[in-house]
C-alpha positions as CSV (number, residue, x, y, z in Angstrom):
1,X,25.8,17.0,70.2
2,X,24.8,20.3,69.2
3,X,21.2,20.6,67.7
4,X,22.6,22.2,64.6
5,X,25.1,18.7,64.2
6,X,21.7,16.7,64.7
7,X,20.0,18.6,62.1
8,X,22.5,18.2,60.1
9,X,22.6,14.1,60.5
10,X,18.6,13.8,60.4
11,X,18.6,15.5,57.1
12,X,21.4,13.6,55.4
13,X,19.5,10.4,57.0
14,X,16.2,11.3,55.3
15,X,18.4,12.4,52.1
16,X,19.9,8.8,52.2
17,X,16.3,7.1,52.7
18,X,15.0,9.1,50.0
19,X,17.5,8.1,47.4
20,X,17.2,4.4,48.5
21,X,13.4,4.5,48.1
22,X,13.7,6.1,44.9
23,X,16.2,3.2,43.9
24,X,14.1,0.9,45.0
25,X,11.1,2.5,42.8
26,X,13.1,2.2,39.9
27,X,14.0,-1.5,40.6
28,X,10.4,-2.0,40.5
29,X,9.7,-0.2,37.8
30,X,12.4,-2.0,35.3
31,X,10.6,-5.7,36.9
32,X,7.5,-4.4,36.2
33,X,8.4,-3.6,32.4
34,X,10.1,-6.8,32.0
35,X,7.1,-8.6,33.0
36,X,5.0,-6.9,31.3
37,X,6.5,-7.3,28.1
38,X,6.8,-11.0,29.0
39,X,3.5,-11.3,29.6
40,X,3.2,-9.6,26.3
41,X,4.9,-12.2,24.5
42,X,3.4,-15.1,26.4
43,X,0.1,-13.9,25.2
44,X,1.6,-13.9,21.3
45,X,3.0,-17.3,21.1
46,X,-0.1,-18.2,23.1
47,X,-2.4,-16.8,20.6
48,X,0.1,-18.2,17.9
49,X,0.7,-21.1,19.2
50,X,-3.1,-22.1,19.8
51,X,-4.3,-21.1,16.4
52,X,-1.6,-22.6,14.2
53,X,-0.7,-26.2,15.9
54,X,-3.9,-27.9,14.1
55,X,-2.6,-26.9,10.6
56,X,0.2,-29.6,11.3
57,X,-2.9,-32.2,11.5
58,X,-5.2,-32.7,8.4
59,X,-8.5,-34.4,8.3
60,X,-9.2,-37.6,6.1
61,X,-12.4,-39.1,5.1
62,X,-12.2,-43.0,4.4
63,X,-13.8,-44.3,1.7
64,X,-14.1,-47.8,-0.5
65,X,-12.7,-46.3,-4.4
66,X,-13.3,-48.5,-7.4
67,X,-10.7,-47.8,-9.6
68,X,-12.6,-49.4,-12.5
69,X,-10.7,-50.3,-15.9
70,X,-13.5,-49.0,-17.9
71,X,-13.1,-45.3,-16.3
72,X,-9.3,-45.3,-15.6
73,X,-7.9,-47.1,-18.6
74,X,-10.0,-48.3,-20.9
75,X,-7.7,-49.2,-23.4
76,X,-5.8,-51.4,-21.0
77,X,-2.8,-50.2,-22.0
78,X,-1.2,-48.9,-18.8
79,X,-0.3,-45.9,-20.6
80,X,0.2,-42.8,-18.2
81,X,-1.0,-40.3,-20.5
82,X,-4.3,-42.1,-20.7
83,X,-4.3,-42.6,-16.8
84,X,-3.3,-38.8,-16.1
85,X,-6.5,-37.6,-18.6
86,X,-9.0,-40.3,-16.3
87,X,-11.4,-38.3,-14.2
88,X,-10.1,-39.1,-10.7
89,X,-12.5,-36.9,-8.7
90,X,-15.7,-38.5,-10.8
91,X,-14.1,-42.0,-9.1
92,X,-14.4,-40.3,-5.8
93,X,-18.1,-39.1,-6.3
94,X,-19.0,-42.4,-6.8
95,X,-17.5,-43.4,-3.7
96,X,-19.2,-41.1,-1.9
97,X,-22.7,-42.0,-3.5
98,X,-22.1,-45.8,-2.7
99,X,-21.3,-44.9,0.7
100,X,-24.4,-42.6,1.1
101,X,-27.0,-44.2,-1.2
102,X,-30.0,-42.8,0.2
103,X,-28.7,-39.3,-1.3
104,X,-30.5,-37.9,-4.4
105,X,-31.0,-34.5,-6.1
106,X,-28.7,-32.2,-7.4
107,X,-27.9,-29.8,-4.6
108,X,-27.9,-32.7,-2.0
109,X,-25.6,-34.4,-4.1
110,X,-23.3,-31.2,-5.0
111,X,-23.3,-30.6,-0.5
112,X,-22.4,-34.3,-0.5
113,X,-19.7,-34.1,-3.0
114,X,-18.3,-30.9,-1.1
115,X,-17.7,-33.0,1.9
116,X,-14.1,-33.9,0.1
117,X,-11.2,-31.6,-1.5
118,X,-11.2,-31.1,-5.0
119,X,-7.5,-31.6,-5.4
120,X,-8.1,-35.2,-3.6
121,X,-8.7,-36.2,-7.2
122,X,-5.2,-35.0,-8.2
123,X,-3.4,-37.1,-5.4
124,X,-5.5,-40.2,-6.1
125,X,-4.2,-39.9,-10.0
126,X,-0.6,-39.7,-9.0
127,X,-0.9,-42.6,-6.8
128,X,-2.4,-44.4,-9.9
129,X,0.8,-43.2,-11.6
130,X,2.9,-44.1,-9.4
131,X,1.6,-48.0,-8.9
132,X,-0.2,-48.7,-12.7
133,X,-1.5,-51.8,-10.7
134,X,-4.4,-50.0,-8.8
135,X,-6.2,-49.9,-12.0
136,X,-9.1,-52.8,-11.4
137,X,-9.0,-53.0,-8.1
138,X,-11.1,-51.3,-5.1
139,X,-9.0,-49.9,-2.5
140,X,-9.9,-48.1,1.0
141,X,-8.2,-44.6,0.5
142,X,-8.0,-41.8,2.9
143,X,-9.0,-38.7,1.0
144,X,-8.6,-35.1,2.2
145,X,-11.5,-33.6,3.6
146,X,-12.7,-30.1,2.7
147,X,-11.5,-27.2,4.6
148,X,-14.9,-26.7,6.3
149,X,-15.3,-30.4,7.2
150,X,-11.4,-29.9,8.8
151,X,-12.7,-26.9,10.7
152,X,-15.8,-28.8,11.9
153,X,-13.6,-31.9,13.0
154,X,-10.9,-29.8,14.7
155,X,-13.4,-27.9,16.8
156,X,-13.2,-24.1,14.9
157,X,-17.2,-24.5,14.2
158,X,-19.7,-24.8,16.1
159,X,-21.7,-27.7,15.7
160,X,-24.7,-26.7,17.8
161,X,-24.9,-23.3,16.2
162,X,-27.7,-22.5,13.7
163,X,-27.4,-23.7,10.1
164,X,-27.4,-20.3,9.1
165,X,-24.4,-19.6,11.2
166,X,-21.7,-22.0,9.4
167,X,-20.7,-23.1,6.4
168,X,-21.4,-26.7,7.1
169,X,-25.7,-27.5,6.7
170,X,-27.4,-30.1,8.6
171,X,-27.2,-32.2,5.9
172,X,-23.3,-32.5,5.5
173,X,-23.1,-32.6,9.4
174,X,-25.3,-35.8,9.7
175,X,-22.7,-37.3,6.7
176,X,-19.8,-35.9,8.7
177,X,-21.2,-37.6,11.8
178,X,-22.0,-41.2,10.3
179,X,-18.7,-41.1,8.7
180,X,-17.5,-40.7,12.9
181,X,-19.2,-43.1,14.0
182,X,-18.1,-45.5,11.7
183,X,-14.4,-44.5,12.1
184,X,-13.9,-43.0,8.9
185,X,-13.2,-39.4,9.6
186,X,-9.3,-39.3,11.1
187,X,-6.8,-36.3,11.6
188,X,-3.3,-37.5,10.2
189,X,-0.2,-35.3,9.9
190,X,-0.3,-32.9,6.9
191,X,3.1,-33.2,4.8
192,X,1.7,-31.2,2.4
193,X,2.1,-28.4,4.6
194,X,5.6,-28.8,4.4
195,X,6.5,-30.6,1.1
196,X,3.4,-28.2,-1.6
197,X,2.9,-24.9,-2.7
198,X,0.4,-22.7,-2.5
199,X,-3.1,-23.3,-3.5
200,X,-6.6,-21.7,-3.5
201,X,-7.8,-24.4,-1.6
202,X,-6.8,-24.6,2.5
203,X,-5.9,-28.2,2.7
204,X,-4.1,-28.3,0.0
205,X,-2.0,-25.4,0.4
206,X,1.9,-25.5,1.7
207,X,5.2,-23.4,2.0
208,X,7.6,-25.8,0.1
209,X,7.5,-23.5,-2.6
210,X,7.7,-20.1,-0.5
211,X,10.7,-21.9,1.7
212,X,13.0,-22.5,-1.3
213,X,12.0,-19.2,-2.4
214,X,13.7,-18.2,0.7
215,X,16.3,-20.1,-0.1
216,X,17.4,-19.0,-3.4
217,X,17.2,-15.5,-2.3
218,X,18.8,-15.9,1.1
219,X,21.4,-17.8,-1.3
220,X,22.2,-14.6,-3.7
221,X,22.1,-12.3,-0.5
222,X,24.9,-14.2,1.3
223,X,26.9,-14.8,-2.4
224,X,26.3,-10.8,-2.6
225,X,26.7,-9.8,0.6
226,X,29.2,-10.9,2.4
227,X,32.2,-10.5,0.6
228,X,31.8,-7.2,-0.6
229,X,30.6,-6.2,3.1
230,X,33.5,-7.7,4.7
231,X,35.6,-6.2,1.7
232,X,34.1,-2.8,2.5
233,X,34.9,-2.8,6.1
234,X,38.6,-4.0,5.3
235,X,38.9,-1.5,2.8
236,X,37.7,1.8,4.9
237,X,39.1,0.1,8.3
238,X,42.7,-0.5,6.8
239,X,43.3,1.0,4.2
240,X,41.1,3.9,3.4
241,X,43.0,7.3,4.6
242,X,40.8,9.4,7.3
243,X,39.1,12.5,5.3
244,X,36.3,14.1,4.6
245,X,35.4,11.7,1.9
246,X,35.8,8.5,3.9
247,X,33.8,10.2,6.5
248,X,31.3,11.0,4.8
249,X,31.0,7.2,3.3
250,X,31.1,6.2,6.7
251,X,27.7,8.2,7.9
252,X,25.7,7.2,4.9
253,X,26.7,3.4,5.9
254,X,25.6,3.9,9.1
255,X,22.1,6.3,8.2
256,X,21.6,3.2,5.5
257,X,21.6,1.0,8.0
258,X,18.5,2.7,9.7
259,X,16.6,3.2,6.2
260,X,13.0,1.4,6.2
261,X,13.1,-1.7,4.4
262,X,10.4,-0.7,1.7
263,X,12.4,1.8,0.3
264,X,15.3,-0.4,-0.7
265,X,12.0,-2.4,-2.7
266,X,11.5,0.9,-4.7
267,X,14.9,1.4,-5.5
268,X,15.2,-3.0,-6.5
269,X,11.9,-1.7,-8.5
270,X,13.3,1.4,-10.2
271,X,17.0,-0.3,-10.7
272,X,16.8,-4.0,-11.7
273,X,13.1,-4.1,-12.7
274,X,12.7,-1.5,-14.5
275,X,16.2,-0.5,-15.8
276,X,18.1,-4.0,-15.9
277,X,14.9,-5.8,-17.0
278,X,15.3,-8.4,-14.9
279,X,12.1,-10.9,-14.2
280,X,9.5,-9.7,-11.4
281,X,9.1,-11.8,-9.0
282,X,12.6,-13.9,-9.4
283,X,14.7,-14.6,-6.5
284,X,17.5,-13.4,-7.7
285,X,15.6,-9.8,-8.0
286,X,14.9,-10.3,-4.4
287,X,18.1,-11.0,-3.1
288,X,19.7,-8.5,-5.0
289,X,17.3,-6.1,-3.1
290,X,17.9,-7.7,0.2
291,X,21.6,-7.5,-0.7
292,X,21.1,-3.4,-0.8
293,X,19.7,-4.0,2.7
294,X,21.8,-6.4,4.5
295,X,25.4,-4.6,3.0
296,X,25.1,-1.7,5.9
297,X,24.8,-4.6,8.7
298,X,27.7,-6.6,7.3
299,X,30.0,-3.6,6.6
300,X,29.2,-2.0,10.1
301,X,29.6,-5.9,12.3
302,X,33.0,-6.2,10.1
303,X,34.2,-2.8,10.8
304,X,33.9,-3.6,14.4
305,X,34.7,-7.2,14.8
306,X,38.5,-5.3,13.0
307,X,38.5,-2.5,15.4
308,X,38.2,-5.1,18.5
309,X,41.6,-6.8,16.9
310,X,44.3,-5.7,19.7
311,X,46.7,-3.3,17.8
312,X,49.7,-5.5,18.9
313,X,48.7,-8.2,16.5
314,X,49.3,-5.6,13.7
315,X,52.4,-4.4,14.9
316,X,53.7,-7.8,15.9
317,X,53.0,-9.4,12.2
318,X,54.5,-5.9,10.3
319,X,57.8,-5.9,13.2
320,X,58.4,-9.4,12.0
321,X,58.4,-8.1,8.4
322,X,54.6,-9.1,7.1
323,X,53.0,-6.9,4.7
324,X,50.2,-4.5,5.1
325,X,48.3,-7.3,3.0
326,X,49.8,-10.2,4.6
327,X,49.2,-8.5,8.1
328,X,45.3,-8.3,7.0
329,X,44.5,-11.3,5.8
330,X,46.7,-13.7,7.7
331,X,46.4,-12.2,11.4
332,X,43.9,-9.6,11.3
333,X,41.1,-11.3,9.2
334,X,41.3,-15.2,11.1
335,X,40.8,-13.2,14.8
336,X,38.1,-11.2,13.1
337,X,36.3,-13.4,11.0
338,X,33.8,-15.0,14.0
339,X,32.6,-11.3,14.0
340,X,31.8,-11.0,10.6
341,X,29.9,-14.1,10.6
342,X,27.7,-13.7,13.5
343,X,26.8,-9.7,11.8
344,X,26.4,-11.6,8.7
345,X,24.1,-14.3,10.1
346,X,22.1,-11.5,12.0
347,X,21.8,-9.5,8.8
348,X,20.7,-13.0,6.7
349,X,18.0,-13.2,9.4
350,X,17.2,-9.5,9.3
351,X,16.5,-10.5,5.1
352,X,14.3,-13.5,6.1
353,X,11.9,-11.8,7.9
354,X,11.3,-9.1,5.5
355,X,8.3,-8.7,3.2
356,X,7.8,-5.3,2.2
357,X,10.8,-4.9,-0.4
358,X,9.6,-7.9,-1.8
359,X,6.2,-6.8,-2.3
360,X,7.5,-4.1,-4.5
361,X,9.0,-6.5,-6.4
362,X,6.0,-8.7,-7.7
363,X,6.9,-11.5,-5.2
364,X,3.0,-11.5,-4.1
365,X,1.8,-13.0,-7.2
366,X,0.2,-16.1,-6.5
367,X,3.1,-19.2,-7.1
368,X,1.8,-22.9,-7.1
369,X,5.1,-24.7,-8.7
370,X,8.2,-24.9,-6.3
371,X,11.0,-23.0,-7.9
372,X,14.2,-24.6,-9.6
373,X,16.0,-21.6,-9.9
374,X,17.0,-18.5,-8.8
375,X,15.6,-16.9,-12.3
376,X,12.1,-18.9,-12.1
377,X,8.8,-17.5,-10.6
378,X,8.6,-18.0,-6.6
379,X,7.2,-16.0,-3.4
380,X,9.0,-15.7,0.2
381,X,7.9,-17.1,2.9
382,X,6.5,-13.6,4.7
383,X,5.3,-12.7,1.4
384,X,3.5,-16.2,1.9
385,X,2.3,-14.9,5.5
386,X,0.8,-12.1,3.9
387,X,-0.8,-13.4,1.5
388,X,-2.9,-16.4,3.4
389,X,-3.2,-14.0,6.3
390,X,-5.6,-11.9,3.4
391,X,-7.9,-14.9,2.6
392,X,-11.0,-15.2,4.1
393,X,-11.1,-18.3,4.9
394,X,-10.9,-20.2,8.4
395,X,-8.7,-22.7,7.2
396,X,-6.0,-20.2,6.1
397,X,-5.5,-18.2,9.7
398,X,-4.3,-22.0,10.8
399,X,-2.4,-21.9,8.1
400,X,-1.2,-18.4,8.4
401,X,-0.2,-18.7,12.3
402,X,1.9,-22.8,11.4
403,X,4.0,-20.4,8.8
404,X,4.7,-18.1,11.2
405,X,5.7,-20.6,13.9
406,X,8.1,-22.0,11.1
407,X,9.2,-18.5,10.3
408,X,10.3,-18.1,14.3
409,X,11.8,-21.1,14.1
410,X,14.1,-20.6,11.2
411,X,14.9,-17.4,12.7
412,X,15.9,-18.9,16.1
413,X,18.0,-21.5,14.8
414,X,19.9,-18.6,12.6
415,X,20.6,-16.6,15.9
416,X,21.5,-19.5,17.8
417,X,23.9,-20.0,15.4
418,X,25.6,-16.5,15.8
419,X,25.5,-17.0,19.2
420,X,27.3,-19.9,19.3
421,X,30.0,-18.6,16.5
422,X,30.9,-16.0,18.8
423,X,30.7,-18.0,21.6
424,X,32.9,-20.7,20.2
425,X,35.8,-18.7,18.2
426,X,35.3,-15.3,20.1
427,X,38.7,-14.2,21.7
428,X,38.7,-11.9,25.2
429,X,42.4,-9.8,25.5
């Protein structure tokens, strides 16, 4: 072999090695990305994960409640006006001084006194609604401890930290700490997470009312939404002849798609708000907004779940002498449809997630009563996210982190339904 032939070979050998090692570099490099955005997100739900599991548990304080005729009903008439007017929460202080009897003095009292929720008084006067019979008797109830007594109890404050340094004095933590020693401080699950509104106080506070929020607006998005997206896309797919106009309809769909979320708020603000008159802060406001946003997604998923219907069907149905309409909607639109629904799922879960529109809206006014309509007064639930993740206190970044979890999870079960839609009705040809 000639030394210019094995010149020749050793330089397309190194050539070859060179674009192998550079392959290989590039292998590395994608692994290394995905891992560290795994890593990434395995540090979130981490972080999430470990500061919002304890607002599932609620701490209760145990205590002997006399629910004395003379203070509950003195009339004895069992009527539930006079029961709803008793003072519930003056029946708990006197639980709590019977319990402690050694305590005197105003402030001492008012730190004793703190040790419970104030809405504790509200759920013992329902259960005296509820069951008239309490009234007279002296029952052991488990009350709902104040947010700071939950923090102490779950292990968020320090104990052995200077008095000066939390929000629980020596005082309350020797109360807190006989009532543990006596078994009367447990953590039980807290449905009112899940079944109340919002509320100033932590351990009181839910998302019932921000979830049916959701709802009604997630409801009036979908009525909105999906048919006249999916009548949209039939419309410029099948129908609509190819021009300028129809072209130009088509890149405004598409650059609507991509607009930021906030601005279709300050058009809901300027258009049904302002113009319409419509109530702020009304479901139906926000999912006429949300509507605006979701509409691109749905038209541009139907357009293509139509396009990916094999031309042959269409010939086939008009060859056997089937309409234009009859070609649409009886063998175009039943092959399609598993399209449409997994764009419109992914758009309805696009809506969930959104808070910003809604904030231009009025939906961050403070709601306690759960909705009953899509016209009445509610809040979203990342509206509801925002909102506690703005308070100042401990209790609510539990609180904040459990809504998010939920939020994830409605989220995941609405893509793992689109995934399985197309999975289950998707055709290959």
């Amino acid at each position: 072999m000639s030394s210019h032939a094995q010149g020749v070979k050793e330089r397309v050998a190194r050539g070859i090695a060179r674009r192998y090692r550079r392959e290989r570099n590039f292998r590395l490099a994608g692994l290394g990305a995905v891992l560290v955005g795994m890593a990434f997100l395995a540090f979130f739900f981490y972080t999430l994960i470990g500061n919002g599991y304890t607002a599932f548990l609620q701490t209760h304080i145990l205590l002997e409640v006399e629910l004395s005729e003379s203070s509950i009903d003195p009339d004895g008439e069992r009527d539930p006006q006079t029961l709803g007017r008793a003072n519930y929460q003056g029946v708990i202080r006197n639980a709590l001084m019977a319990r402690f009897p050694q305590v005197e003095g105003r402030n001492d009292l008012r730190d004793l006194f703190a040790l419970v929720s104030p809405g504790a008084g509200f759920e013992l006067r329902n259960q005296v609604l509820a069951n008239p019979e309490l009234v007279g008797q002296t029952i052991r109830q488990w009350l709902v401890a104040d947010d700071d007594v939950d923090m102490l109890v779950k292990g968020h404050m320090d104990r052995t930290a200077e008095e000066s340094e939390r929000r629980i004095n020596d005082s309350q933590l020797g109360w807190i700490e006989q009532l543990e020693a006596d078994g009367s401080v447990a953590r039980h699950f807290n449905h009112r997470f899940f079944t109340s509104g919002d509320s100033r106080d932590p351990e009181m506070s839910g998302i019932w009312s921000a979830v049916v929020g959701s709802f009604f607006m997630l409801l009036v998005t979908l009525a909105l939404s999906f048919p006249l997206g999916v009548a949209t896309a039939i419309y410029l797919e099948e129908f609509a002849p190819k021009n300028r106009w129809t072209d130009l309809i088509e890149v405004n769909i598409n650059n609507l798609a991509a607009v930021p979320s906030i601005v279709f708020g300050l058009l809901g603000l300027a258009l049904f708000i302002n113009f319409f008159g419509l109530p702020r802060s009304a479901p139906v406001v926000g999912g006429l907004v949300l509507t605006l946003m979701t509409l691109p997604v749905v038209i541009i998923a139907a357009r293509a779940s139509l396009m990916s219907v094999p031309p042959s069907i269409r010939e086939a149905a008009l060859g056997v002498g089937a309409s234009k309409m009859q070609t649409i909607f009886h063998h175009v639109m039943p092959l399609a449809l598993p399209g449409m629904l997994t764009g419109t799922i992914i758009g309805m879960a696009r809506a969930l997630g959104e808070s910003a529109p809604l904030l231009m809206i009025g939906m961050v006014a403070f709601i306690v009563d759960v909705p009953e309509s899509p016209l009445d007064p509610a809040t979203a639930l990342p509206v509801q996210v925002y909102l506690w993740a703005d308070s100042p206190e401990r209790a609510f970044v539990e609180r904040t982190s459990a809504a998010i979890l939920v939020l994830l999870a409605f989220l995941l079960v609405m893509n793992a339904s689109a995934i399985l839609l197309r999975k289950r009705f998707e055709r290959r040809w």
